[in-house]
N, C-alpha and C positions, 0 to 999 in steps of 0.2 A: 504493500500500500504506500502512497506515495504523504510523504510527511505531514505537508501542510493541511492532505484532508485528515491524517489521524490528527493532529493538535485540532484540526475543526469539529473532532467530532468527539474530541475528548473534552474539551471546553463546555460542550454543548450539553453534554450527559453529565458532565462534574456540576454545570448549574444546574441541570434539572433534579440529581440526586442531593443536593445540599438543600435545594428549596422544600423539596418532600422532607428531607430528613427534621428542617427547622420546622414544619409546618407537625412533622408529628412529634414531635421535643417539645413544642407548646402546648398541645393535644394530651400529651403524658402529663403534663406537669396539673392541669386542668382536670385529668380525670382520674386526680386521689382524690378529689370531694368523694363520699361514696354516694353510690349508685343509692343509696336509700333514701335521697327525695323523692322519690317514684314518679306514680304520674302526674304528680300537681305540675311537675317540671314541663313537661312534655308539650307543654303550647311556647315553652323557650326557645328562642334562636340561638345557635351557637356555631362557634363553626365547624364542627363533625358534621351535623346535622346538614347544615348548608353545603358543605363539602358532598354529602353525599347527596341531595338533591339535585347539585350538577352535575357531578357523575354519570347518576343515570341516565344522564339526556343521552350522552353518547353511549350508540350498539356496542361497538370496541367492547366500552368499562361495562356495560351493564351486566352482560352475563358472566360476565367476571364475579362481579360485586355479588350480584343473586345467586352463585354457585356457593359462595359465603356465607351469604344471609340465612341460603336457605340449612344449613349447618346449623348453625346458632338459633335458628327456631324452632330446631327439635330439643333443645335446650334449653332456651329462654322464651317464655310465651308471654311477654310481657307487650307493652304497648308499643307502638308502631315508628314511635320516636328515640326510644329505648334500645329496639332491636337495630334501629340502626345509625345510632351511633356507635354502638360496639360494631356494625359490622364496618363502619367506618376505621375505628379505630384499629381492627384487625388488618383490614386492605391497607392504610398507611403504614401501616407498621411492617408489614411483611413488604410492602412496594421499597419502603424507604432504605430497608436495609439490605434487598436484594441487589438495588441499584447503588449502593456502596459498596457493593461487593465487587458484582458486574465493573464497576467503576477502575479500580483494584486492580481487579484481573485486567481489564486493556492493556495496563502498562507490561505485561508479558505478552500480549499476542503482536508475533512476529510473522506470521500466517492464516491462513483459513481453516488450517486446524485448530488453533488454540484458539480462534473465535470460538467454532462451534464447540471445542472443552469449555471454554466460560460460561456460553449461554447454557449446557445442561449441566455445570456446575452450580449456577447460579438456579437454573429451575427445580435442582435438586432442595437447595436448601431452601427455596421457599417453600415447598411443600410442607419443609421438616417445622420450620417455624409455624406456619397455620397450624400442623397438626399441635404443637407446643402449647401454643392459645386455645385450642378447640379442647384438647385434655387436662387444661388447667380446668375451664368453665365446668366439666362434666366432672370432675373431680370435687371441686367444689360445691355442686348440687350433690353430688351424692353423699358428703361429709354432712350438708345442709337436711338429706332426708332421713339420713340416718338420728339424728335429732330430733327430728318431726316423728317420726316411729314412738320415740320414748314417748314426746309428750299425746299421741293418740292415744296407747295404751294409759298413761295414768289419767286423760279427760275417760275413757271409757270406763274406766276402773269407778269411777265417781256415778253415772248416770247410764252404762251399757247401752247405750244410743252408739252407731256408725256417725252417723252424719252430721251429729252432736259435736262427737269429738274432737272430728276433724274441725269444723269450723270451732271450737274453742281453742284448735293448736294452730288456726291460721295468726292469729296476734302472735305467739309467740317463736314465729319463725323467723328466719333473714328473707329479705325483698324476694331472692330470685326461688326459693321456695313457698315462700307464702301464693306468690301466683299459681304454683301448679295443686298447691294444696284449695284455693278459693276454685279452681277449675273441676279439682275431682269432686268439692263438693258441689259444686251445678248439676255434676253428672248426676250425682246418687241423690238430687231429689228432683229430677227432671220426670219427665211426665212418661216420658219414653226411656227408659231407662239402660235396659239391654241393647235399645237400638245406640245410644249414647257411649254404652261401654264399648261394643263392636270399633265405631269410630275412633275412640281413646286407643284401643289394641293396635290398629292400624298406624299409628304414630307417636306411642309412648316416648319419651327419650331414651327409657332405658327397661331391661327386662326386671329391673326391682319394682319399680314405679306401676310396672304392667300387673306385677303379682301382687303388688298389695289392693291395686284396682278390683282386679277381681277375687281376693277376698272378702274385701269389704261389702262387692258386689251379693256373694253369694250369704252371707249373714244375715245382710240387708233386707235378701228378698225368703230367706228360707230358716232364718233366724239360727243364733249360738249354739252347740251343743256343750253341755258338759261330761267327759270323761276322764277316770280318773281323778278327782274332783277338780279339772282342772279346763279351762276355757280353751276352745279349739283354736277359737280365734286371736286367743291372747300366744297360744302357742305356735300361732302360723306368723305372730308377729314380733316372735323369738326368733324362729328357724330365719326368718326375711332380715333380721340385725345381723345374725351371724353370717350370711352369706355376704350381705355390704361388709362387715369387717375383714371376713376373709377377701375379698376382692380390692377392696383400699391397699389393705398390706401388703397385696400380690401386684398392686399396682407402683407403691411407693419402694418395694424391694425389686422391683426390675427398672424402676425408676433410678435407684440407683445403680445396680448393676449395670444399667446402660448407659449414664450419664457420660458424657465426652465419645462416646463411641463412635457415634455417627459423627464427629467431627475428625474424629482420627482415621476413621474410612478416608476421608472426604481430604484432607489435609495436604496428603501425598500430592496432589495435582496441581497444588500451587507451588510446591518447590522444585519443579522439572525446572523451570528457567534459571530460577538463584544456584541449582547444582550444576548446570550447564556452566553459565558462567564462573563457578568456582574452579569446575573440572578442566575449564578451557583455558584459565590462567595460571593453573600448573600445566599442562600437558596440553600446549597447543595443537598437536595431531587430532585432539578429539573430536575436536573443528568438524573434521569429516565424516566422522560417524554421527556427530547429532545432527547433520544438517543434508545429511543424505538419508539412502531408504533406511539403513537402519532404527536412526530417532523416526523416523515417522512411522515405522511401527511399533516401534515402543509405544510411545505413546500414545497412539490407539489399542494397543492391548494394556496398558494401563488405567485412560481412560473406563475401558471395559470392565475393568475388574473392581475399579473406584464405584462405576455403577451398580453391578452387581451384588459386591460387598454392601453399599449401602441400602439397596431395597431387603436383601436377608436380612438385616439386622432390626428395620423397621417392621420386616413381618415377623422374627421374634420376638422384637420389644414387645407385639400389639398385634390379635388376631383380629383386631378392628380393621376395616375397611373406613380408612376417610374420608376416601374420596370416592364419590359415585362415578361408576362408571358410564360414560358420555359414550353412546353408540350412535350417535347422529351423523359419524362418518361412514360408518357400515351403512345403516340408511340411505345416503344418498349416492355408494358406489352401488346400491345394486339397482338403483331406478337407471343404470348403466344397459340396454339391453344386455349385449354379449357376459357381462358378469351375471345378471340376472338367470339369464337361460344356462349358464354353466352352474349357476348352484342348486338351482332346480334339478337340475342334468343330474347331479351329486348324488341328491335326497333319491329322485327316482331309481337311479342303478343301484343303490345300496341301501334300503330299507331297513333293515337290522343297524347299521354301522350309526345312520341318522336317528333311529331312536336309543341306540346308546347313547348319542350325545345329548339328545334331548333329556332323558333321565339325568345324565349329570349335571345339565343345565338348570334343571329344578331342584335338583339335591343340593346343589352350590347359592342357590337364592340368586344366580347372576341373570341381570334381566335383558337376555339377548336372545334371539329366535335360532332357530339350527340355520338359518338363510345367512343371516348376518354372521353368525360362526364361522361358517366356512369363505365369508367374503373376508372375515378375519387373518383364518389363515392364509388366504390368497395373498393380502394385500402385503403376510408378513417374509411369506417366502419371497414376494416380487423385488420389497425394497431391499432384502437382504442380499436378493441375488444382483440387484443394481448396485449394491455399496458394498458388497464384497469381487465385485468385476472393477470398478474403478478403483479402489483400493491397491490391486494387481495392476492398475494401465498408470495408477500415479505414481506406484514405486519404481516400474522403469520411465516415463518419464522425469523424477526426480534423480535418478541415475543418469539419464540419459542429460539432461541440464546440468549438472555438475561436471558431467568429464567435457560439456562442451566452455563451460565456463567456468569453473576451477581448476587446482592441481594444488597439492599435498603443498609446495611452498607458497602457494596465495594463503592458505590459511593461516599457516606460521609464521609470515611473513610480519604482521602483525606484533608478533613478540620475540621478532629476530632481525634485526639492525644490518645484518651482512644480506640480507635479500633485497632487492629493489624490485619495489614494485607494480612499477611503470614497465620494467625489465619485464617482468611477470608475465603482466598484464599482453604483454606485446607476444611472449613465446605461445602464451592461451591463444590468443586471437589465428596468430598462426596455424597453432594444431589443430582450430576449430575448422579451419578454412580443408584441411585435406582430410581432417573425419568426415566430412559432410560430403566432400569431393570422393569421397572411397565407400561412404557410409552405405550398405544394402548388399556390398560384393565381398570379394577377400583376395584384396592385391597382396602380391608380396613383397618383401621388405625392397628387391631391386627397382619392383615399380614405384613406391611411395616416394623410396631416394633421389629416382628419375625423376618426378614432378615436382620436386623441390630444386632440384637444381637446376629445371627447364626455366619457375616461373624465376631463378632467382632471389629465392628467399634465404637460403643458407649454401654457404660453400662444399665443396667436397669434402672438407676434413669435417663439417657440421653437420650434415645430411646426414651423416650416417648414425648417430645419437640422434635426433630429432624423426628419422624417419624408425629407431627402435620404438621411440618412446610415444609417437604417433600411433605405430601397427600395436602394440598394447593397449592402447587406450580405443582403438577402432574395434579390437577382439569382443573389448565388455563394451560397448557401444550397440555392437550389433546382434549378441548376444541377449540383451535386455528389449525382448519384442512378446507382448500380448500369445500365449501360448496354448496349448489346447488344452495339457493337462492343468493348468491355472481354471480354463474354463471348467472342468469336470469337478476342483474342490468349489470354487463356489456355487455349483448345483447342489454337491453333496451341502455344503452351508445353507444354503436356498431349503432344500429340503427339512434339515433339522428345524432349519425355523419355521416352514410350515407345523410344525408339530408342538413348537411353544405354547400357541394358544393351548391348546388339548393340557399342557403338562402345569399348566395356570390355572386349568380347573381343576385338576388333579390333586396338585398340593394344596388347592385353597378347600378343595374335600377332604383329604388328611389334618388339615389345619382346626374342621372343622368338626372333626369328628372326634381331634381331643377334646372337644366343649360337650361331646354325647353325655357325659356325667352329670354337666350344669344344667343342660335339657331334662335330663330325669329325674335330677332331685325338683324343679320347678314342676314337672309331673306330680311328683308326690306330695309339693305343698297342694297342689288345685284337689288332687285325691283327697286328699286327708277331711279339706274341707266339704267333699262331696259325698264321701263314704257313711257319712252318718246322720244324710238325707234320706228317706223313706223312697219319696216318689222319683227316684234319679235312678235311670237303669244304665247297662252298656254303653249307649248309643248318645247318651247324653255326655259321658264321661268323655269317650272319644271325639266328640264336636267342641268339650273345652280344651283338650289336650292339643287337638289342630289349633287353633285359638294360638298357643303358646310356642308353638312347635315351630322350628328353623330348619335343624337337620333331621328331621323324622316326619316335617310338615307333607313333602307328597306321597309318604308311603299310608300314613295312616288317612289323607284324603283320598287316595287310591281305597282303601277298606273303608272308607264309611260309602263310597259310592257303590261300593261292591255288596254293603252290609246286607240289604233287602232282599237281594239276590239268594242270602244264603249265609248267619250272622257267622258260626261256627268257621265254616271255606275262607270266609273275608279276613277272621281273625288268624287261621293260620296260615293264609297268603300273607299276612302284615308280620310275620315272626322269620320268615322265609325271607322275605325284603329287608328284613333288619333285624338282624343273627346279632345284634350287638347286648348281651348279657343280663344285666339289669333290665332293658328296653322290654326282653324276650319273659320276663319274668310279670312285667306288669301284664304283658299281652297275656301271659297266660292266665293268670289271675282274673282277667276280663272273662276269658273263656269258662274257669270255673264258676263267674259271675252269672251265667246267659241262663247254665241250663242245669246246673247241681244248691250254689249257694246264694246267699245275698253278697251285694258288695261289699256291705260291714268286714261280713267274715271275711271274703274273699282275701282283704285287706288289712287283716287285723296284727300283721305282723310288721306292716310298714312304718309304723314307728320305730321300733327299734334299729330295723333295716337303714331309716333314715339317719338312726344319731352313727352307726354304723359307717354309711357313708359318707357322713360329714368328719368325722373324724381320719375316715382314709382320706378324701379331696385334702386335707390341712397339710397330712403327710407328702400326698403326692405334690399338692403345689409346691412345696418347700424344693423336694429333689426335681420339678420341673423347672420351677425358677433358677434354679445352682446350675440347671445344664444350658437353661437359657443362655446365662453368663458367659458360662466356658466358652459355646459355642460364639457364642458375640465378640466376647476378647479375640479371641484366635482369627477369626475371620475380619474384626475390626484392622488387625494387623495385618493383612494381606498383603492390600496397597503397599503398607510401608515396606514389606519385605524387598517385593513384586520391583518398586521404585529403587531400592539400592540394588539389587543384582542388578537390572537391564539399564539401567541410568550412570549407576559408576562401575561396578565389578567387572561386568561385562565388556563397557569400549576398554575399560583397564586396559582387561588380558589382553583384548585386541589387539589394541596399539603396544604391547610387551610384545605380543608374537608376531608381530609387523616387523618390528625394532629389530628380532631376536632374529627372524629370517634375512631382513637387511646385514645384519652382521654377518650372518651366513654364509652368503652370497661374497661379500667382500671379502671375506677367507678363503673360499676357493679360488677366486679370479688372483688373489695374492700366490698359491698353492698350487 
């Protein structure tokens, strides 16, 4: 790039990152008043708010901003003023400090690669940052409900009233809980009430929030039982404390365990150029391997690995999805006829293969059709197979540019006083003139000697060095050309990447079928509470169990559509679909339920079964979280390893065995 437009375009982004920065440095300082003036505030102008009403005018920001908002609304349901000023305050904050980053990083980009490493350096770490703010807010409501819990239980303890209680623990709550506590109490004395909860389940913030919804629900309408002398309901509102405590702790001890991780993943990528220039001011040879093919695969397998490392460690840190998946490009490649009628083409020739994917596409909760799947993995083999072919045509290109315009003394020339480099400069131009004039054939050294002496350029006792030192440089010249078996790895690369999508739903199904225990113990709180209803059969239990259900959600809808058909068929279809232990144990319990006992009995061992289970979950998280760890360290460190081998170790030895063969050679021509 030519200088005067980088200083123009550094100027230009250094005011626009200092202007956001100051503008949310005032914004911070403003918004430690706390947020508990509520909504008296909310007819106030300020400038978040105003910021973000201009915002939206422009398409660009809006769906930016709204991919935000709409995050912090499933957490904050407060007023419309409220929600977005915080989602103001997130967008400046993650804008401002991306583009200080970004800023940063220009002053390393020497090429079109290290652009495109800064920008998905810089888009990595904004992700990281939202996710930062979005699991502070969800942390804090749930520190917030976890107090709300105590104080229901002791207003209920007073008057045994649902709905009493809550609205007596709405006053005693923090701002961004009191809202969702004044909401659940609209639900439970709304007129319609199950139609009310239905809607609540479809958009709880969280699966705690969900499960107290619906016990309170079913008390509500089918009133307390006592057993054991002791309140079912006061006891579904123990098991629902101890799950938020375990899941804080399980939050805050991988909180730490991860802390700095993802920044030491991410680290390695900014000191490629400060090691460069270190490496290049002792050992000016190095010159040549970073600035030829070698650096520039390094660093794209570097870069790669900086990526990779830091998405494992985010889906160890956090089996949460933050960010929704946007298919709206799938959507509009396939109104593409020709991709249209080839995924079609797909579905039709392989029938079995497309409803396996379907299956896992409902088992995963991922909201994309098998049409748009497979335009997925289309579009992922095409660009792989375009940016792993160019990749191969710029390494010899970038080969091919250096032997036309350097040589081993232009580099060093630099930090060696007895080279001239105008000399240099002239002997290049030279050999450029008869690579190019040879370049495609294979003269031999008498014909190269001959056209040097013809046009003139060097004498007879010089020709004969210049035309060595040409025919070597014309060998790797012409050597370095687009090849077939280049073509055949990146098909095989093409290919693997077709298969990414598939291994995405894969592990985010392994991912999520470590949480099959947290799905069945939430079975067993809605059991508990249903078991010791008279008029509540089968059929009833499985339409609340769907209700709650993630990873068991389309086997057990596949059995309630099946039910009528045949209750017994449906239930052991449903044990068959999901051999997962526990799971297998309620189902069968159902089964005892249909057609020998009552559900009471059916179930009358589930309490113990539960403290049972909750006590192994304590155990298991502990040794889950310690491996989380390991695993995070070790791979946090990759980068860094990954970076000193192929960045210093590696040109090292090169230039020692360069050095070592040079000596060599000098010994024998002595010998």
């Amino acid at each position: 790039m030519d200088d005067k437009v980088i200083m123009l375009v550094l100027v230009a982004l250094l005011f626009v990152a200092l202007t956001c920065a100051l503008i949310a440095w005032i914004m911070l300082k403003k918004l430690k008043v706390k947020d508990s003036l509520k909504v008296e505030l909310k007819g106030r102008k300020d400038l978040l708010y105003s910021a973000y009403v201009t915002a939206i005018k422009y398409s660009f920001l809006r769906k930016y901003i709204f991919r935000i908002r709409k995050r912090i609304e499933l957490l904050d349901i407060s007023d419309d003023w409220t929600i977005s000023r915080k989602t103001m305050k997130i967008t400046l904050t993650t804008v401002g400090i991306t583009l200080l980053v970004f800023i940063a990083l220009i002053f390393f980009i020497s090429n079109l690669y290290y652009l495109i490493i800064s920008i998905f350096t810089v888009y990595m770490l904004h992700n990281q940052i939202i996710k930062i703010l979005v699991d502070r807010i969800e942390n804090k409501l749930l520190r917030q409900f976890e107090d709300f819990l105590v104080n229901v239980r002791h207003h209920y303890h007073e008057h045994g009233m649902i709905d009493e209680a809550i609205y007596d623990s709405i006053e005693e709550c923090d701002y961004e809980m009191s809202l969702h506590a004044n909401r659940m109490y609209e639900i439970l004395t709304a007129t319609d009430v199950e139609e009310k909860v239905e809607q609540y389940n479809d958009n709880a913030p969280n699966k705690f929030m969900k499960t107290f919804m619906a016990i309170c629900y079913l008390v509500q309408r089918f009133g307390d039982k006592t057993v054991d002398d002791k309140s079912i309901y006061l006891n579904n509102l123990n098991y629902l404390k101890q799950e938020i405590n375990m899941e804080l702790l399980k939050r805050e001890k991988l909180g730490y365990l991860f802390q700095s991780l993802s920044t030491i993943a991410v680290f390695p990528i900014f000191t490629l150029k400060p090691l460069e220039n270190w490496a290049i001011s002792n050992i000016p040879e190095l010159k040549e391997y970073y600035n030829g093919a070698y650096g520039f695969c390094a660093v794209i397998i570097l870069f790669l690995l900086v990526f990779v490392s830091y998405q494992l460690i985010l889906r160890l840190q956090s089996s949460i999805e933050y960010i929704e998946q946007d298919n709206t490009l799938y959507t509009y490649l396939l109104k593409i006829p020709v991709l249209k009628n080839l995924t079609d083409g797909m579905i039709e020739r392989n029938h079995t293969k497309a409803y396996k994917y379907d299956i896992l596409i409902k088992k995963t909760g991922s909201k994309i059709s098998v049409n748009q799947f497979y335009a997925k993995q289309i579009l992922f083999s095409i660009l792989t197979l375009i940016f792993s072919t160019g990749v191969f045509f710029n390494i010899h290109s970038i080969v091919r540019h250096n032997i036309l315009n350097y040589s081993k003394n232009f580099y060093i020339a630099e930090f060696d006083n007895q080279i001239n480099i105008e000399e240099e400069l002239e002997i290049i131009k030279k050999d450029r003139k008869y690579i190019l004039l040879f370049a495609g054939t294979e003269p031999t050294f008498e014909e190269i000697q001959r056209a040097m002496e013809e046009d003139g350029d060097y004498s007879r006792n010089q020709s004969g060095i210049a035309a060595i030192r040409v025919l070597n440089k014309l060998k790797t010249y012409n050597y370095h050309y687009f090849k077939w078996w280049e073509l055949v790895i990146a098909l095989v690369l093409s290919a693997i990447a077709y298969n990414i999508p598939l291994w995405m739903l894969k592990f985010r199904e392994r991912v999520l079928r470590m949480n099959m225990e947290d799905e069945v113990m939430q079975f067993h709180s809605i059991i508990l509470m249903l078991m010791h209803i008279e008029r509540v059969n089968v059929e009833d239990v499985l339409n609340w169990m769907e209700q709650f259900a993630e990873i068991f959600k389309s086997s057990i809808s596949k059995c309630i559509n099946d039910y009528e058909y045949g209750d017994i068929a449906a239930l052991e279809q449903l044990i068959q679909d999901e051999p997962y232990k526990p799971f297998v144990r309620i189902v069968e319990n159902l089964k005892s339920a249909e057609d020998k006992i009552t559900i009471e009995h059916a179930f009358d061992e589930l309490k113990t079964e539960r403290e049972y289970y909750q006590e192994k979950r304590k155990q298991d998280n502990e040794i889950l979280v310690n491996k989380k760890g390991m695993w995070g360290k070790l791979i946090a460190f990759i980068p860094f390893g990954a970076t000193v081998l192929l960045y210093l170790i590696i040109p090292f030895i090169l230039v020692s065995v360069s050095h070592l063969m040079g000596y060599t050679e000098e010994i024998n021509q002595v010998i």
